[in-house]
C-alpha positions in Angstrom: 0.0 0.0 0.0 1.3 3.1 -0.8 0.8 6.2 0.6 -0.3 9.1 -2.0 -1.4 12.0 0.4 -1.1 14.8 -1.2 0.6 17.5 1.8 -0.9 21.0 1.2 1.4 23.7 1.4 0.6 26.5 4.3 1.9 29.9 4.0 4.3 31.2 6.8 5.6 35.0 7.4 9.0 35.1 6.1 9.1 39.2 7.3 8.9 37.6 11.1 12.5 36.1 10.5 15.6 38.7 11.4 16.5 40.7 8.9 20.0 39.4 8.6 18.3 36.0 7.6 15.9 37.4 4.8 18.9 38.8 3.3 20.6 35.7 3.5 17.8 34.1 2.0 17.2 36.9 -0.5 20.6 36.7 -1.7 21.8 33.4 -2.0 19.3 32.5 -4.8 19.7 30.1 -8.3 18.0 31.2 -10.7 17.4 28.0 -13.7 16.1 30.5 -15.9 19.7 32.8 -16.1 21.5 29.7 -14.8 23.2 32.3 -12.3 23.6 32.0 -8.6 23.1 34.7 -6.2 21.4 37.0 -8.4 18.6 37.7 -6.0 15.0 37.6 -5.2 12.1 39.7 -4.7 8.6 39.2 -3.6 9.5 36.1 -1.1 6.6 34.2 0.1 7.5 31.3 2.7 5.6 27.8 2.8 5.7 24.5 4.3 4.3 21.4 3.5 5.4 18.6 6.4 9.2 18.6 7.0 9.8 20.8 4.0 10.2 24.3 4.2 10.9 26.9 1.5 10.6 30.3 -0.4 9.4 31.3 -3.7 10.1 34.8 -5.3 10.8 36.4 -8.6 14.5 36.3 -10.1 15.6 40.3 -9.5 17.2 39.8 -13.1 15.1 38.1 -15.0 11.6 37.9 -13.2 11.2 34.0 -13.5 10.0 31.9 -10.2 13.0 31.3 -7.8 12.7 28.3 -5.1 15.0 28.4 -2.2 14.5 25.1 0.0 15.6 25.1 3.3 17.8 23.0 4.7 18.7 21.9 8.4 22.0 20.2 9.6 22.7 18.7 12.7 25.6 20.6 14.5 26.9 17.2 15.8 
C-alpha cells in the first residue's frame, strides 16, 4: 500500500525572520532561468508542506519563479 497523500502547502511569514536571515535568503538565490547563482529575489513568500520548508520569489534579473528550499543540519 502506498501512501499518496497529497501534503498542502501552508503559507508562513517570512518578514517575522531577522532581517539578517531574509537577506541571506534573499541573496543566495539560483536562478534555472539565467543559470546564475546569487542573483537575488524579490517578492518572497514562505511555505511549508510537512518537514519541508521553503521560499518562492521572482528572479531580481530576469523575473522567472525562484525556489530556495531550506535545509537543516545537525551541529553534531
Amino acid at each position: 500500500m502506498t501512501n499518496d497523500v497529497e501534503i498542502k502547502p501552508v503559507v508562513r511569514d517570512f518578514f517575522s525572520r531577522s532581517e539578517e536571515e531574509q537577506n541571506d535568503f534573499l541573496q543566495q538565490t539560483w536562478c534555472n532561468q539565467c543559470m546564475e547563482m546569487d542573483l537575488g529575489m524579490k517578492n518572497p513568500q514562505e511555505f511549508e508542506a510537512g518537514e519541508r520548508i521553503w521560499i518562492e520569489g521572482d528572479c531580481v534579473k530576469c523575473g522567472s519563479k525562484v525556489v530556495t528550499e531550506l535545509v537543516f543540519e545537525d551541529d553534531e
